[in-house]
N, C-alpha and C positions, 0 to 999 in steps of 0.2 A: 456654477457647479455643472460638470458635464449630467448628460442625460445619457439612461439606460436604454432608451431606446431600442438603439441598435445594436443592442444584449447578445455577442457570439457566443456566451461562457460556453465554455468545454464540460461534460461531464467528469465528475471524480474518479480518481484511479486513486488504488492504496495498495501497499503488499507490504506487509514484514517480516524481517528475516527473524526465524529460530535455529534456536544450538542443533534441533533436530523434529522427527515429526511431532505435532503436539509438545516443542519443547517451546524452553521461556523464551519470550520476543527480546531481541536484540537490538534491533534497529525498524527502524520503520518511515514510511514514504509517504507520503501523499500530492495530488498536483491540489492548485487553487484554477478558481473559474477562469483566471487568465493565462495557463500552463506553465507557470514556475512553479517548483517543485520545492517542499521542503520536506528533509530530511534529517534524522537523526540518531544517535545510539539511544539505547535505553539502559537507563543506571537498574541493576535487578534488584527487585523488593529484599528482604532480609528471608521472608518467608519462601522466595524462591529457591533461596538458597540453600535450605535446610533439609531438602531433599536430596534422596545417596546419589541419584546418576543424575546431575545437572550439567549438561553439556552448555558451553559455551561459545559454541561455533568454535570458528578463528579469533576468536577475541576475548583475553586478559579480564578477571577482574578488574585491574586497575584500569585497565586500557575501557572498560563500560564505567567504574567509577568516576575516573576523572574526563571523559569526552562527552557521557552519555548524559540528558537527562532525566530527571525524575519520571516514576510512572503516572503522574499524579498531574505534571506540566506536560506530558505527554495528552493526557484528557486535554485537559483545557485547551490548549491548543490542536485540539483536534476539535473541540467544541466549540472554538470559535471559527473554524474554518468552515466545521461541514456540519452543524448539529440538525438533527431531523432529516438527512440528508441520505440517499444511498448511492453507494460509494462500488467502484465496481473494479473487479482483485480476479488476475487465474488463477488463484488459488483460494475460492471460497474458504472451505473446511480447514485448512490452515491458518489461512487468515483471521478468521471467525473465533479460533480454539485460542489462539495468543492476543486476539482483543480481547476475550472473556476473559482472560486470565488478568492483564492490564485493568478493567471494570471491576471483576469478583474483587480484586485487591483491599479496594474501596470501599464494597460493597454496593458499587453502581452499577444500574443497569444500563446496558449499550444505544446509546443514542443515535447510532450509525445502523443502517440495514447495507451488507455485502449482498452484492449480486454478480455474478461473472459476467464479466467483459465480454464474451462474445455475444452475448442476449441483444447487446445494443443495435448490431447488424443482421435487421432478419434475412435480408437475399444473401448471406454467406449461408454455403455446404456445408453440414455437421465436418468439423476440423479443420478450416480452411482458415479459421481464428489463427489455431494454434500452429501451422504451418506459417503462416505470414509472418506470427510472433517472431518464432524459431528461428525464419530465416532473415529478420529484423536484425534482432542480437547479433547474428554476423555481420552484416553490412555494417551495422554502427560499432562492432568490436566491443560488444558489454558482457556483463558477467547474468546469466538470469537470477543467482542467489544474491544479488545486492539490491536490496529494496527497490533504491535511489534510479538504480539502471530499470529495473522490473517498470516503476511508472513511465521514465522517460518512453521506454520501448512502446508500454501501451498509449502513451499519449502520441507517440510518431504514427503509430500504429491504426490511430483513431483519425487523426488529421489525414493521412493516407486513405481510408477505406472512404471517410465523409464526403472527399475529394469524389472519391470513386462514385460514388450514391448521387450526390451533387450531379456530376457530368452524365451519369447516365439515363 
């Protein structure tokens, strides 16, 4: 059995996209300790949907019914990934308001503490975070409202800056 010893894990990145601000989570991101990334649609509750303005992003009913899954396997496997864990998203208050809603479902309470991603690097300048992000997303040609692309960037992001802290 290999040994943890020499433990590099990575810290966690999360982002999920909504139809809008504080709208339902759609899809959603997170890396594992070893920087693979899994992601997915979220099929929406019944009760999400019973509200007059539910925005859907770019994405079909059917197209979150049949690709997405549940809100409920959405937990669990985020509770088997990161449980008691904090997890770090540029977008706190977003991120926060469509995980609650995912938990309030259930009636569970959130097992996960968001924290923002710049926190990690104390020698960065207030927005030198989010300038690097910014100009990340170009280099790599990704989209920032696609969850999937949002961890990759911060996990490039992070290998990048650690590199930098590392060497210097």
């Amino acid at each position: 059995m290999p040994s943890n010893s020499d433990d590099t894990s990575l810290p966690g990145f999360i982002a999920v996209e909504t139809g809008d601000a504080g709208g339902l989570p759609l899809a959603i991101a997170w890396t594992l300790p070893d920087g693979r990334i899994k992601h997915t649609l979220i099929q929406p509750d019944d009760e999400w949907l019973e509200a007059e303005l539910v925005s859907l992003g770019g994405y079909s009913l059917e197209e979150l019914g049949s690709m997405g899954v549940s809100p409920l396997d959405v937990i669990r496997e985020l509770e088997n990934d990161h449980f008691n864990a904090t997890l770090f998203t540029a977008g706190v208050g977003d991120d926060e308001a469509a995980l609650s809603l995912l938990f309030d479902t259930f009636g569970l309470d959130p097992f996960v503490e968001l924290a923002p991603a710049d926190s990690l690097y104390d020698g960065l300048a207030p927005g030198d975070w989010a300038r690097a992000r910014g100009e990340l997303f170009g280099e790599m040609g990704l989209e920032p409202l696609r969850p999937e692309h949002e961890v990759e960037v911060m996990l490039h992001l992070h290998q990048r800056l650690d590199d930098g802290l590392d060497d210097g």
